[in-house]
Each structure stands twice: as C-alpha cells, then as structure tokens.
LOSE-715499 format. One record per residue (C-alpha): x negated, y, z negated; residue in three letters. Coordinates in pm, whole numbers, padded with zeros to 5 digits, always signed. Example, Ala and Ser with C-alpha at 12.3 -4.5 7.8 and 13.67 -1.06 7.14 Angstrom:
// LOSE-715499
-01230-00450-00780ALA
-01367-00106-00714SER
***
This chain:
// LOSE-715499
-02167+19337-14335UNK
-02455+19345-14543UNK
-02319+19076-14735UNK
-02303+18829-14478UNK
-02632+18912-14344UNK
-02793+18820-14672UNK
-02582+18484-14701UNK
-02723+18403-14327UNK
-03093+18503-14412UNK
-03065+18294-14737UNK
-02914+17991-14547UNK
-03212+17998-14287UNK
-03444+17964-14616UNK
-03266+17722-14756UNK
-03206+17545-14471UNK
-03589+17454-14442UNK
-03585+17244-14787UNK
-03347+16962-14663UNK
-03433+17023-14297UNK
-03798+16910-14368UNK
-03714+16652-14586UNK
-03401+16476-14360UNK
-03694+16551-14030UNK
-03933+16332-14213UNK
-03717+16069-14314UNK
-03585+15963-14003UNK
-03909+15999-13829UNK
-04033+15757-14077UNK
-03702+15519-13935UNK
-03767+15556-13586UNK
-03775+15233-13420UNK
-03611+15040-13697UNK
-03265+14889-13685UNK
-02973+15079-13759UNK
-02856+14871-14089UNK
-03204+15046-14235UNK
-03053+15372-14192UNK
-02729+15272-14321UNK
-02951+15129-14631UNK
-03039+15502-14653UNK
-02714+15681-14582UNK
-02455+15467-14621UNK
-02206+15364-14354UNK
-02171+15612-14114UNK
-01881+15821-14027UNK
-01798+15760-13674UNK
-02005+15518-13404UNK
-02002+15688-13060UNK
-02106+15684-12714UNK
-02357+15944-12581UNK
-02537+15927-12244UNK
-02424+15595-12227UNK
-02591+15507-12569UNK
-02457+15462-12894UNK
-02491+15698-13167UNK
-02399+15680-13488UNK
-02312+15996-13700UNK
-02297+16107-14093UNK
-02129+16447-14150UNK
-01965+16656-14397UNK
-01823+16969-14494UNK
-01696+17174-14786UNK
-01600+17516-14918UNK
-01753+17692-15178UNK
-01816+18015-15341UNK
-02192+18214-15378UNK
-02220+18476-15648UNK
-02327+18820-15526UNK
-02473+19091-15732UNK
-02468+19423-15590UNK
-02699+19654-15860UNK
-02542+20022-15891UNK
-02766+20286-16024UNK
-02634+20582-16218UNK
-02800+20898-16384UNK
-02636+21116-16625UNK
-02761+21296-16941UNK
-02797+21179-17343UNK
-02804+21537-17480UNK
-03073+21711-17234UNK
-03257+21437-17184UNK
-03199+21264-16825UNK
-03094+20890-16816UNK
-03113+20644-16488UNK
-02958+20295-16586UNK
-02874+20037-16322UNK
-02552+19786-16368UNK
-02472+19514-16137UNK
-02115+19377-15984UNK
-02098+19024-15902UNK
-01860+18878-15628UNK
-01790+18567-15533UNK
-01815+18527-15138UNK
-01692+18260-14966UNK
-01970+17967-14857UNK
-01942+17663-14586UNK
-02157+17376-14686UNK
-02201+17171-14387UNK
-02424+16893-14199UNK
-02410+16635-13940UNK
-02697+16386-13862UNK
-02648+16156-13522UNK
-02873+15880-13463UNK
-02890+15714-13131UNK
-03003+15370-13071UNK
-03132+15129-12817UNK
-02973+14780-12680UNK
-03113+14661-12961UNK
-02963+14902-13234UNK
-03293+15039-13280UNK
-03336+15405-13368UNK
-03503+15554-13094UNK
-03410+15924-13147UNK
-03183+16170-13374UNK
-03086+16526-13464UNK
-02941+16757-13727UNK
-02755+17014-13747UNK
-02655+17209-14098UNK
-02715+17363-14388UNK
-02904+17348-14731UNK
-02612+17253-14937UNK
-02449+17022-14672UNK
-02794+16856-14568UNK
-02948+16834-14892UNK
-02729+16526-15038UNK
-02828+16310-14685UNK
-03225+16487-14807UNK
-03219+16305-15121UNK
-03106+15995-14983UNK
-03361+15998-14739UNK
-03648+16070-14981UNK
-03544+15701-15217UNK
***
C-alpha cells in the first residue's frame, strides 16, 4: 500500500512538468487552425463529435516498470562494539504511462478550446512537441 501511494504522490509531481508545458502550448494555439496543431503533434488519432463540435484527439498509452528501493536498517555487533548499517531492496513495480489531449474547434477548424488528461511520462512526448 505504501508503495502505490508513493507512485501516486510522485505522478502528481511529475505530472506538473508536462502539464505546464502542454497548458502553455495550446494556449499559445488557441484560435489558430487545426493543421497548426497537427504541425505540432502530428495527425491526430481519432476526429470526433462533441457537443455538436468537432474535436480532434492525440492519445497514448504504455506499460512500464519504476524501480523501488525500500532501505532496511540492521544493528548487530563487530566484537563489542555496536554497528547500525542500512541496505536497500529494489523492486520493480508496475507503471501506466498515459495521456490524451482533445482539441475542439469552431466552423472554421479553429481551436477555440482543449483539455488534458495524463501523466508525466505519457504527456511529456506531446510537451516536447509543443515546446519546438
């Protein structure tokens, strides 16, 4: 349990990195025409309808694998004198590297808002992409 908690409370750090960086570039796109996104990110990966507008959407997802350390401290004796040393076990734990980002445009396939949803190591390749 205390495990997971950790991996949450580090993706909520992480999260801000990319999160900042994808929230300024597309606020720096609003109002432009779709093909300058897709300059940015590429074709997307599915055109939909939402609210009667279109939206288009990036996304991806992918398993990976976090090291852990958990430090174990022991105390024992070297003759009569006392001795406290501290080892650590690593474990791989299972990670989900995710993101979406859905940009909905006008009649005129102008971006007039977006959203995000993810995490750093799903949102941070769409980040960098932004940032160029």
């Amino acid at each position: 349990m205390r495990r997971v908690v950790l991996l949450t409370l580090a993706g909520f750090a992480l999260a801000g990195c990319a999160g900042q960086q994808i929230e300024k570039g597309m606020n720096e796109l609003m109002g432009q025409p779709a093909p300058v996104l897709f300059s940015r990110l590429g074709y997307p990966d599915a055109e939909t309808v939402v609210a009667g507008r279109k939206a288009y959407i990036w996304g991806n997802r992918r398993m990976g694998a976090m090291p852990i350390y958990t430090p174990t401290t022991t105390t024992g004796f070297v003759g009569t004198q006392p001795v406290t040393m501290t080892t650590s076990t690593m474990n791989m734990v299972p990670v989900e590297y995710a993101c979406q980002i859905r940009a909905i445009v006008d009649a005129e396939d102008r971006i007039t808002t977006w959203d995000y949803r993810g995490n750093q190591g799903g949102c941070a390749p769409y980040a960098r992409r932004l940032r160029q």
